[in-house]
TIDRENNU-691351 format. One line per 5 residues: number of its first residue (from 0); for each residue x, y, z of C-alpha. Coordinates in steps of 0.5 Angstrom, whole numbers. Example, Ala and Ser with C-alpha at 12.3 -4.5 7.8 and 13.67 -1.06 7.14 Angstrom:
2
0> 25/-9/16 | 27/-2/14
***
This chain:
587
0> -173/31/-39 | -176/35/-33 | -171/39/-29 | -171/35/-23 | -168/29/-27
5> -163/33/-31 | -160/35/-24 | -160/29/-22 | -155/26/-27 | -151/32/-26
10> -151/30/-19 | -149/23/-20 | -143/25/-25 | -140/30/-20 | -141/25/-15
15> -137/20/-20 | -132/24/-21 | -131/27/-14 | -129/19/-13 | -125/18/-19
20> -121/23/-17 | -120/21/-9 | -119/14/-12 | -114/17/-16 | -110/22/-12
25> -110/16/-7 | -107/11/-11 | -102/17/-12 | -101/17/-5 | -101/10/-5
30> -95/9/-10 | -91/15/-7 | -92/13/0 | -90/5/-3 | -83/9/-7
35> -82/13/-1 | -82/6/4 | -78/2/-2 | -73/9/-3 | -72/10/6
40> -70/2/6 | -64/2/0 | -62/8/2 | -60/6/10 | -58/-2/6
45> -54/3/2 | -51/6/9 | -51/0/12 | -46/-2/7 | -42/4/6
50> -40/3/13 | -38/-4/12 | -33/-3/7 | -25/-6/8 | -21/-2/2
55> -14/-4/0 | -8/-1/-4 | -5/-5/-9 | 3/-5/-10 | 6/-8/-16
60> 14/-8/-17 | 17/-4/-23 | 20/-9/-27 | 13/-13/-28 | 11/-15/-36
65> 4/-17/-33 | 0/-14/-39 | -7/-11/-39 | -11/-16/-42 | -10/-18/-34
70> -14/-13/-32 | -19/-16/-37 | -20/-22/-34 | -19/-20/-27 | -25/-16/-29
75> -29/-22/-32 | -28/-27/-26 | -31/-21/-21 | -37/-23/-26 | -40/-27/-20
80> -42/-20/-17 | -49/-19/-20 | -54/-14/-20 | -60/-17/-15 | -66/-22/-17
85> -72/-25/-14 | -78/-22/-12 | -75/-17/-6 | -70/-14/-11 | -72/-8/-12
90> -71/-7/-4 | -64/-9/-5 | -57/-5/-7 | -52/-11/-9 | -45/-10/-8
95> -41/-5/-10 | -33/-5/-12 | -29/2/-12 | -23/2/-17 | -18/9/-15
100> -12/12/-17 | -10/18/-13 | -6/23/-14 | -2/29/-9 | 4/31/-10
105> 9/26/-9 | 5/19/-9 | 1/16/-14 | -3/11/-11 | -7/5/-14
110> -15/3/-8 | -19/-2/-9 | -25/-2/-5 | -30/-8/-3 | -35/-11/2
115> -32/-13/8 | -36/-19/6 | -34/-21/-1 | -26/-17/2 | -23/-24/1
120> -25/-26/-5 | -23/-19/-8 | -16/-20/-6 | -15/-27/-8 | -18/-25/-15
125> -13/-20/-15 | -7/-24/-14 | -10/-30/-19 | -8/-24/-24 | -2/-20/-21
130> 2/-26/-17 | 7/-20/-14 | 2/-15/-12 | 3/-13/-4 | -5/-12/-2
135> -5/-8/4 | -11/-6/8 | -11/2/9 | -16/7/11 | -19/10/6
140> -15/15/2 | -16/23/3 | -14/28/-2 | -17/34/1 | -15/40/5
145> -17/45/9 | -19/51/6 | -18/48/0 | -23/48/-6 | -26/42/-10
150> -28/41/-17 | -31/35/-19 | -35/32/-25 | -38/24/-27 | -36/21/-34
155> -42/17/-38 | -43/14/-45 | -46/19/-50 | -50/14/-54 | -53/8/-52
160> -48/2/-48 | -48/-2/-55 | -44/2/-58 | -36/1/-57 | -32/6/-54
165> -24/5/-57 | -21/1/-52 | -14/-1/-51 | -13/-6/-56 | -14/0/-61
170> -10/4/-57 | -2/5/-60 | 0/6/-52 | -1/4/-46 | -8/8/-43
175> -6/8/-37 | 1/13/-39 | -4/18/-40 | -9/19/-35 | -3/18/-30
180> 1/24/-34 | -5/29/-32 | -5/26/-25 | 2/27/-24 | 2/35/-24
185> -1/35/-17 | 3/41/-14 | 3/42/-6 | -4/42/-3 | -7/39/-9
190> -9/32/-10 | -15/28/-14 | -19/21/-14 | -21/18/-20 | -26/13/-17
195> -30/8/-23 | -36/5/-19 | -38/-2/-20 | -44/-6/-19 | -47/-12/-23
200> -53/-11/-28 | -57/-14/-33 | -57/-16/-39 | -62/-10/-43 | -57/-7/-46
205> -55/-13/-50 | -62/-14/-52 | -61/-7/-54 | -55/-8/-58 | -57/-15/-62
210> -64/-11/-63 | -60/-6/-67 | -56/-10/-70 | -61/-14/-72 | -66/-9/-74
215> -59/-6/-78 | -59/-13/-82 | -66/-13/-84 | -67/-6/-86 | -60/-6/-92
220> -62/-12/-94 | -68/-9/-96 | -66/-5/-102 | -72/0/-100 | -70/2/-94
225> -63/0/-95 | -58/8/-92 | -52/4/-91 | -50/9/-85 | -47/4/-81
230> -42/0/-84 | -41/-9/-83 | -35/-8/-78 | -39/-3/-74 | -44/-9/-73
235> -38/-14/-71 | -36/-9/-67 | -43/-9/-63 | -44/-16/-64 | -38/-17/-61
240> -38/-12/-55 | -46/-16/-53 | -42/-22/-51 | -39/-19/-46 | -39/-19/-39
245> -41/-12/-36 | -42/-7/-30 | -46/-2/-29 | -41/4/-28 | -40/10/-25
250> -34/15/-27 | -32/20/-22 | -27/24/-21 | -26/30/-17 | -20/35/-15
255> -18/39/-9 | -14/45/-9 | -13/52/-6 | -15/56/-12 | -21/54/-15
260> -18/56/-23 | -12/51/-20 | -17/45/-19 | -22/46/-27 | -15/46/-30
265> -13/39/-27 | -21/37/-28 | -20/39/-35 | -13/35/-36 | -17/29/-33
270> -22/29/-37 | -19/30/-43 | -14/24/-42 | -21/20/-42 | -21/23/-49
275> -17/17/-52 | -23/12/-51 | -27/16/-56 | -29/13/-62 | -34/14/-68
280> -39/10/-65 | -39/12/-58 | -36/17/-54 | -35/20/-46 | -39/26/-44
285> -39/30/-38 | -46/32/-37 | -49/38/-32 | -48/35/-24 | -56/39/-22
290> -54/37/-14 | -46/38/-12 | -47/36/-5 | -50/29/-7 | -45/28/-12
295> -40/29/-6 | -43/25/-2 | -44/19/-7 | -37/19/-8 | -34/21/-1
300> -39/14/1 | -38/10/-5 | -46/11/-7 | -49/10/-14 | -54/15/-15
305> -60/14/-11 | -65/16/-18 | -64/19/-24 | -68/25/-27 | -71/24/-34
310> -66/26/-40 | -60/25/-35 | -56/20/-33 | -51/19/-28 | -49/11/-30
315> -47/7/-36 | -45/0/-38 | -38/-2/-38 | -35/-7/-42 | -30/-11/-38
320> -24/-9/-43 | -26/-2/-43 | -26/-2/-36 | -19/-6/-36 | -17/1/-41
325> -19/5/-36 | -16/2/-30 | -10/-3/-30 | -5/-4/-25 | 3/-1/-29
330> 8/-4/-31 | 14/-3/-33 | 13/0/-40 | 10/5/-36 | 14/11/-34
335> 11/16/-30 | 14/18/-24 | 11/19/-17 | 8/12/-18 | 8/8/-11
340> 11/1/-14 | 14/-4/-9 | 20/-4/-7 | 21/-11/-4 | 17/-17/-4
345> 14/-21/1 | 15/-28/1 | 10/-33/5 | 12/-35/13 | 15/-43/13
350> 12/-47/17 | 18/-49/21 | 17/-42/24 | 14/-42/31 | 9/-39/32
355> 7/-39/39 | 12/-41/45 | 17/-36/44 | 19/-29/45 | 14/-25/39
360> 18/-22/34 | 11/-19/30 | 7/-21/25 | 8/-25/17 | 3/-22/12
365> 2/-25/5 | -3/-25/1 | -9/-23/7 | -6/-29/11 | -3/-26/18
370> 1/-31/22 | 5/-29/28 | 12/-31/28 | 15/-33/35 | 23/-34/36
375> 25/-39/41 | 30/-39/46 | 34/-45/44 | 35/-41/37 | 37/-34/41
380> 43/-37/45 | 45/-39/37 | 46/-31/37 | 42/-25/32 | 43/-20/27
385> 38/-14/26 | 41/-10/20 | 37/-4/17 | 37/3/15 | 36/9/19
390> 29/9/21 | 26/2/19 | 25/0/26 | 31/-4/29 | 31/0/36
395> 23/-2/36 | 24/-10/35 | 30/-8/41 | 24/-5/44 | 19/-10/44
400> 23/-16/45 | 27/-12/51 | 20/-11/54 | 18/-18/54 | 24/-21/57
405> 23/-17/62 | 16/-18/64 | 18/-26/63 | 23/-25/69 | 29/-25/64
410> 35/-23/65 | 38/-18/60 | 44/-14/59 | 43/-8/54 | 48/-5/50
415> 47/2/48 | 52/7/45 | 48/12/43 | 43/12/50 | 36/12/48
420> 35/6/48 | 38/5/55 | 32/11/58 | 26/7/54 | 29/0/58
425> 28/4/64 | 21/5/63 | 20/-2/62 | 22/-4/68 | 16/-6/73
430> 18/-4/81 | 19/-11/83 | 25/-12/79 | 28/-5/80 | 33/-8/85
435> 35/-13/80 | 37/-7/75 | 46/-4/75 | 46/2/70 | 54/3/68
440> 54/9/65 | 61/11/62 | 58/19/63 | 57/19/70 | 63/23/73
445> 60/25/80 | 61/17/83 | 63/13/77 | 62/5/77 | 69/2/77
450> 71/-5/72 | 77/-8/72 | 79/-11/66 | 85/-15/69 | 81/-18/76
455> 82/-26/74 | 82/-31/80 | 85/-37/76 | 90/-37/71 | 86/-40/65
460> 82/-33/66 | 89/-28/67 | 92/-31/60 | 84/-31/58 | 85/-23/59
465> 91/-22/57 | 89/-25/50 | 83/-20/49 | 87/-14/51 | 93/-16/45
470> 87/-17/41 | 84/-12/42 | 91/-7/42 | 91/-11/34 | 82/-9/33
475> 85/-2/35 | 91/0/31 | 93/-5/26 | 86/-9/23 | 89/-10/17
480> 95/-14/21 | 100/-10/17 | 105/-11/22 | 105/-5/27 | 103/-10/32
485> 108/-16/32 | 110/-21/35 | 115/-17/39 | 110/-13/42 | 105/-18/43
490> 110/-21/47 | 112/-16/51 | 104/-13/53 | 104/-21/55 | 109/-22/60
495> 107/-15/62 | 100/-16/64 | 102/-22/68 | 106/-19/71 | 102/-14/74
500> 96/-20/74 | 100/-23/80 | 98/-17/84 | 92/-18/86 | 87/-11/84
505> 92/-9/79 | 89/-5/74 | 90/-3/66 | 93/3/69 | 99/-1/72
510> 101/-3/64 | 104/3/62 | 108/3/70 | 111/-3/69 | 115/-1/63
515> 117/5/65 | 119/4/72 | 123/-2/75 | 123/-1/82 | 116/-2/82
520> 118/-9/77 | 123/-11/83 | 116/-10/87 | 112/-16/83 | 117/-20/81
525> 117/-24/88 | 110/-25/87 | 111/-28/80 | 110/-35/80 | 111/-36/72
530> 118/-38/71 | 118/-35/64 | 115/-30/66 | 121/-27/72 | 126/-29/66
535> 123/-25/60 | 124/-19/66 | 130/-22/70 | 134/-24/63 | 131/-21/57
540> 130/-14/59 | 136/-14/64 | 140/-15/58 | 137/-10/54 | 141/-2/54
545> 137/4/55 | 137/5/49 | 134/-1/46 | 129/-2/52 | 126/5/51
550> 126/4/43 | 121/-2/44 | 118/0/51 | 116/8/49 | 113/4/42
555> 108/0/47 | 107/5/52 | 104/9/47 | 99/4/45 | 96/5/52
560> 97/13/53 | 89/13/51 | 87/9/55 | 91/12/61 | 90/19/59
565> 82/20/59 | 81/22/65 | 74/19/65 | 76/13/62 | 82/12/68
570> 77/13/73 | 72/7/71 | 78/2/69 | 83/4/75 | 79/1/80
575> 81/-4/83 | 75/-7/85 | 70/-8/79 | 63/-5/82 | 59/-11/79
580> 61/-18/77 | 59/-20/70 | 58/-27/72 | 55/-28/77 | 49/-23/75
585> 50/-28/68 | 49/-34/74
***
């Protein structure tokens, strides 16, 4: 072969490789373009979804019996959410759902996170379960403090998802107890998240385990390659856990703190906790987190691992009664303190209830459904009691209810023995009313506001009053009707009030005169016109001695001393014109 051929062929195979090797850098380039697009686009759905996330924290009441089995099942009917198919699904993320339990120093609460769109369906399969749950939408959780330092790790299956972990069948105690005993020593600034990650999956691992168990089968039935190593009860256990439904999981658990050895130490208490579902097939491990602010960033957004690298894994295959031996709601048999249970159950609105037309009193919630609750006029005339602790809100119903009344154009009379309630009242008032408004404020001594008790124009209204006043005498000292007011001194208070009545413009202060001054009885007496009443003075008390007038009268007049002593009380009831009357501002 002559020189020029050899060069020729030399040529030709540089050629072909040059192009073989520029087909397959650009296929490369290709494909890694083609994963980068496909990356960029789960990554914003996965955005997008983490942005649209509604969480809620469950409550459930101490006594509960509800047991764990529950959970299981409650796991089970969420089977719906499944990991995506069709041809696009590698384009998708799916659905994700965050089971939580946090911990800080007073509280222990339980979250559940989901899809604004699926939120409904979540909480309904909830309460499917747990009928005495208070589900209650929340913003989400936050245990971390300024300055503070956070360590972090994420559980994974050891061995392969077939293989079983303990779970609490297994189990002699309720699970829960001791994973929330290492969440309750949370000291001042100190708080952690146990966040279990869920999606649909598919069904390799299955495959896998019924491969195995087969391939198991096969190997010691043949006396050759028979090893025994894995016993029959550990192949029913893989058979069994293959016909259950799972999730692809991931378990995450982070502590915050103000000292770094503080927060490895409530870590490690954690995670040995977790220790209990280890079995001698399958085990929890913890391994090494290569990118820590990506591991926060997923658990601070909900997100699954975007990729795993080769000979590390950051998710495993749950079962849904291991993930119901890891999180389940309490019950009574569980008595680790800080547990934020529910105190007091809701009850659905009746619907009888107004909800509209009427005077708002707030909102009824149960079980996700929010229904306004209105009370009408008609049923405020048949009178109502707010009774509540300190703090609970009742000056804050007054409020609201003052307020709309006020902007309804009502008329309203507030009582207030404290003041803050009257200076929030006045806040309320729009210009255009501010002529309808008469403040009596017993603590204004500079020009206090007179009220009459004894003004009456009728004698139905001045024996009205009377009886008030000797209620009134029986409210303040003698409630138990034990005798120290009588009928003796209701019958003298009695014709001592008229008789100062018959006067026009009396007043309280005149009760104590008229018994202790006879002059100014002769004054009143023309002006009686009760015959009874001119004798019980003309007859009775004429007859009676000094000794005896002053015995009984002195008695009575002592009732009365504190009113007529109290100086800024004497000046507000010893007008004798009432600064206002009640009802012609009632009419």
């Amino acid at each position: 072969m002559d020189t020029a051929m050899l060069d020729l062929i030399i040529s030709r195979v540089v050629f072909m490789s040059i192009v073989v090797f520029a087909a397959i850098i650009a296929s490369i380039l290709t494909v890694g373009f083609i994963y980068l697009i496909v990356l960029y686009i789960r990554l914003k759905k996965r955005e997008q979804m983490a942005y649209d996330m509604s969480t809620f924290e469950i409550k459930i009441p101490r006594e509960n019996e509800i047991k764990i089995d529950a959970a299981e099942q409650m796991f089970s009917s969420l089977s719906s959410i499944k990991k995506p198919g069709g041809f696009f699904s590698f384009l998708e993320v799916g659905d994700i759902l965050a089971f939580e339990i946090v911990a800080t120093k007073s509280n222990i609460r339980f979250y559940v996170s989901t899809p604004t769109k699926i939120a409904d369906l979540i909480e309904k399969t909830i309460y499917g379960f747990y009928s005495q749950a208070d589900i209650m939408r929340v913003e989400e959780p936050n245990i971390f403090f300024e300055k503070g330092s956070v360590a972090f790790a994420t559980l994974v299956m050891k061995e392969e998802a077939y293989l079983p972990l303990k779970t609490y069948r297994e189990i002699p105690s309720d699970s829960l107890s001791a994973i929330l005993s290492a969440l309750s020593k949370m000291g001042d600034n100190e708080g952690a998240i146990i966040q279990i990650l869920l999606r649909g999956t598919d069904s390799k691992w299955k495959k896998a385990g019924k491969s195995y168990v087969s391939s198991t089968k096969k190997k010691e039935a043949d006396p050759t390659e028979a090893k025994f190593d894995t016993s029959q009860k550990v192949l029913e256990k893989i058979d069994e856990k293959t016909t259950k439904t799972a999730f692809e999981g991931s378990i995450r658990i982070v502590v915050s703190s103000e000292n770094k050895d503080i927060s490895e130490a409530h870590l490690r208490n954690i995670k040995n906790a977790f220790s209990q579902f280890d079995s001698e097939q399958n085990s929890l491990t913890s391994p090494k987190i290569w990118f820590k602010s990506g591991f926060m960033m997923n658990f601070i957004y909900k997100f699954f691992p975007a990729f795993e690298f080769p000979y590390t894994k950051l998710t495993s295959t749950f079962t849904v009664d291991e993930l119901a031996s890891m999180f389940h709601f309490p019950n009574k048999t569980v008595e680790t303190p800080h547990i934020q249970w529910l105190k007091a159950r809701s009850a659905p609105v009746s619907s009888e209830v107004p909800t509209e037309g009427g005077t708002f009193l707030g909102m009824g919630y149960y079980r996700g459904i929010k229904r306004p609750i209105d009370i009408h006029l008609r049923d405020r005339m048949r009178h109502m009691y707010i009774i509540g602790k300190t703090g609970v809100g009742k000056s804050e119903l007054l409020k609201e209810i003052i307020k709309q009344d006020i902007a309804d154009g009502k008329g309203i009379c507030v009582i207030d023995p404290h003041g803050d309630l009257i200076e929030d009242t006045l806040r309320y008032i729009p210009p255009e009313r501010a002529e309808d408004v008469i403040l009596f404020d017993p603590a204004e001594t500079d020009r206090p506001l007179g009220l009459n008790l004894l003004e009456a124009s009728t004698e139905e209204q001045k024996h009205f009053i009377t009886g008030a006043i000797i209620n009134l005498m029986y409210k303040l000292y003698d409630p138990q009707r034990t005798g120290i007011i009588g009928p003796r001194f209701e019958h003298a208070v009695r014709n001592a009030m008229l008789t100062i009545m018959s006067e026009p413009g009396s007043t309280f202060i005149e009760i104590v005169r008229v018994m202790t001054d006879q002059k100014f009885v002769q004054e009143l007496l023309p002006k009686v016109k009760d015959p009874i009443v001119r004798r019980y003075w003309t007859d009775q008390i004429a007859q009676t001695s000094d000794f005896h007038k002053s015995e009984v009268l002195d008695y009575i007049v002592s009732k009365f001393g504190r009113f007529v002593t109290n100086q800024m009380m004497r000046n507000i009831i010893g007008q004798s014109k009432s600064a206002f009357d009640f009802r012609k501002v009632m009419d």
